[in-house]
C-alpha positions as CSV (number, residue, x, y, z in Angstrom):
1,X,1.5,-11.0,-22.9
2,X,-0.1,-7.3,-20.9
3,X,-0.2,-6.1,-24.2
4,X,-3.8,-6.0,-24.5
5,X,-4.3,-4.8,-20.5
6,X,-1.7,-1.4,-21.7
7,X,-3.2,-0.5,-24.9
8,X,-6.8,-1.0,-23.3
9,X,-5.5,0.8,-20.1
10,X,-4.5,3.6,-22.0
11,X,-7.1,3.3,-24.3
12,X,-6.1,3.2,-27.2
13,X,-7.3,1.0,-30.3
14,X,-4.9,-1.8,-31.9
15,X,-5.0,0.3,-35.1
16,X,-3.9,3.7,-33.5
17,X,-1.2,1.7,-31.8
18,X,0.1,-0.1,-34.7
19,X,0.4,3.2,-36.4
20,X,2.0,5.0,-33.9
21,X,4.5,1.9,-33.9
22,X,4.9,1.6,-37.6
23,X,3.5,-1.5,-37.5
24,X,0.7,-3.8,-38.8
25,X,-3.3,-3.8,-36.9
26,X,-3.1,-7.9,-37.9
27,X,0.4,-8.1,-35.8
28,X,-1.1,-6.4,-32.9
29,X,-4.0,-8.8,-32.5
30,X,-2.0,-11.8,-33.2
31,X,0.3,-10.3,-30.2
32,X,-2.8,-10.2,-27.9
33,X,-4.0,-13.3,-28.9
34,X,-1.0,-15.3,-28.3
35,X,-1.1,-16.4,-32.3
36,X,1.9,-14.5,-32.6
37,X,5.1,-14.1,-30.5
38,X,6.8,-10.7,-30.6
39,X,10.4,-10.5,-31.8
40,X,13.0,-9.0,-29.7
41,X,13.1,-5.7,-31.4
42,X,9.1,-5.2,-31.2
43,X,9.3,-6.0,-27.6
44,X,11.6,-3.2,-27.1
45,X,9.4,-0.7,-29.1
46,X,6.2,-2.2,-26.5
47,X,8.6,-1.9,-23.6
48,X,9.5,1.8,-24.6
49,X,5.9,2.9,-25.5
50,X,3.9,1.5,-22.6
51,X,7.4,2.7,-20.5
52,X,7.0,-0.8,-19.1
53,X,9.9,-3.5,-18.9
54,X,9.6,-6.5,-21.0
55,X,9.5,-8.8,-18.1
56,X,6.4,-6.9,-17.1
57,X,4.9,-7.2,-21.1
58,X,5.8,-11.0,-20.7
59,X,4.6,-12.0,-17.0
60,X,7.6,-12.7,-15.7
61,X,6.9,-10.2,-13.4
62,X,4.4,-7.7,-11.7
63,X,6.3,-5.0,-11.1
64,X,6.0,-3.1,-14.6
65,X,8.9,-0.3,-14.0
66,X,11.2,-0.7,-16.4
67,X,14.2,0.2,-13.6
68,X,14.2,-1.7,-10.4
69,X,13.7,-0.1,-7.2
70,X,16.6,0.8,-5.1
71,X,16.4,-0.6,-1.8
């Protein structure tokens, strides 16, 4: 998962951002670390903070706009 590329990108620290998601610092690292997968719900509040898609968060693709381009 990007997460760790966005949060550093913005620079932010895994605590500040687990705070600012209601969430847990240990969940966060986990995340980044790949110990942990992300539930559907958390992805969304990723997706929505970074304004990023969840394809993008999960690799499936490079483009990280969460609404496709029109051609």
């Amino acid at each position: 998962m990007r997460l760790r590329e966005l949060r550093l990108r913005r620079g932010i620290s895994q605590l500040r951002l687990a705070m600012e998601l209601h969430m847990n610092q240990n969940s966060i690292s986990r995340y980044e670390t790949g110990e942990r997968e992300a539930d559907y719900a958390t992805l969304i509040k990723l997706a929505d903070y970074f304004c990023v898609s969840i394809d993008y968060l999960l690799e499936h693709t490079d483009e990280p706009s969460p609404y496709p381009k029109k051609r």
